[in-house]
C-alpha positions in Angstrom: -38.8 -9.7 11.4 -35.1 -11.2 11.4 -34.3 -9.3 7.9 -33.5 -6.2 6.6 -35.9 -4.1 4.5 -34.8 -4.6 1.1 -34.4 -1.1 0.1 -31.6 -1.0 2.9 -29.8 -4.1 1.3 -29.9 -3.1 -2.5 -28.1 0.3 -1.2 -25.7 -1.8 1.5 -24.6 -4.2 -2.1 -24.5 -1.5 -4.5 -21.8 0.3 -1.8 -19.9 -3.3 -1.5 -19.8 -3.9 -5.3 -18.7 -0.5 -6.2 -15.9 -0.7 -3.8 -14.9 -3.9 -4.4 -14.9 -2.3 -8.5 -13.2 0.4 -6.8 -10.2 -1.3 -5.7 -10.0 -3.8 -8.5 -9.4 -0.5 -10.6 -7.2 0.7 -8.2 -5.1 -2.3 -8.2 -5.7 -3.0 -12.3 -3.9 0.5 -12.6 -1.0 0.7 -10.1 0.3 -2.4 -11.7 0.0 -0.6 -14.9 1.8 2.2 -14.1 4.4 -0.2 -12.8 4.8 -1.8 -16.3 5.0 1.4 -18.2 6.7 3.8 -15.8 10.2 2.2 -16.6 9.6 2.9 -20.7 8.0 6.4 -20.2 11.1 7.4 -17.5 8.7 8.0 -15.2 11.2 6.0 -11.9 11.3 7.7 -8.8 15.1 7.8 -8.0 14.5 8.2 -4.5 13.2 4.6 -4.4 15.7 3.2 -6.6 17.9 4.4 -4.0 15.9 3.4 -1.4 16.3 -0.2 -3.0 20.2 -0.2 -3.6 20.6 1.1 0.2 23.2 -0.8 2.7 21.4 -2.2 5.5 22.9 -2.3 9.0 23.5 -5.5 10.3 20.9 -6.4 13.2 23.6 -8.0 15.5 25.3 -4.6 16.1 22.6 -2.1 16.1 21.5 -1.6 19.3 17.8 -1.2 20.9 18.3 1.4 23.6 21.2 4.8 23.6 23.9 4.3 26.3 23.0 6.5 29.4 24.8 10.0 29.4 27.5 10.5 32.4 28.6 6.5 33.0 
């Protein structure tokens, strides 16, 4: 009474395996791309940029705008 039918959980593993395939794949090919992108010339400058950029110095920024008319 407590368990599932078992058609319900052969389809509820087949959709947990193929996602958990899924993402392996996923993951398996972004890290690829990684490794071969710089021999191909396929680098986004925008993030090499993005990478290089001058961060402002937390001490000085500040967390609200001065009020107008002070």
């Amino acid at each position: 009474m407590g368990a599932p039918p078992a058609a319900s959980y052969n389809r509820s593993m087949k959709i947990l395996v193929r996602a958990v395939i899924s993402g392996f794949g996923m993951s398996l090919g972004a890290a690829l791309f990684r490794k071969v992108s710089d021999k191909l010339g396929l680098n986004d400058d925008k993030q090499a940029s993005a990478r290089d950029e001058i961060r402002p110095d937390p001490s000085t920024v500040t967390s609200r705008p001065e009020p107008e008319g002070v």
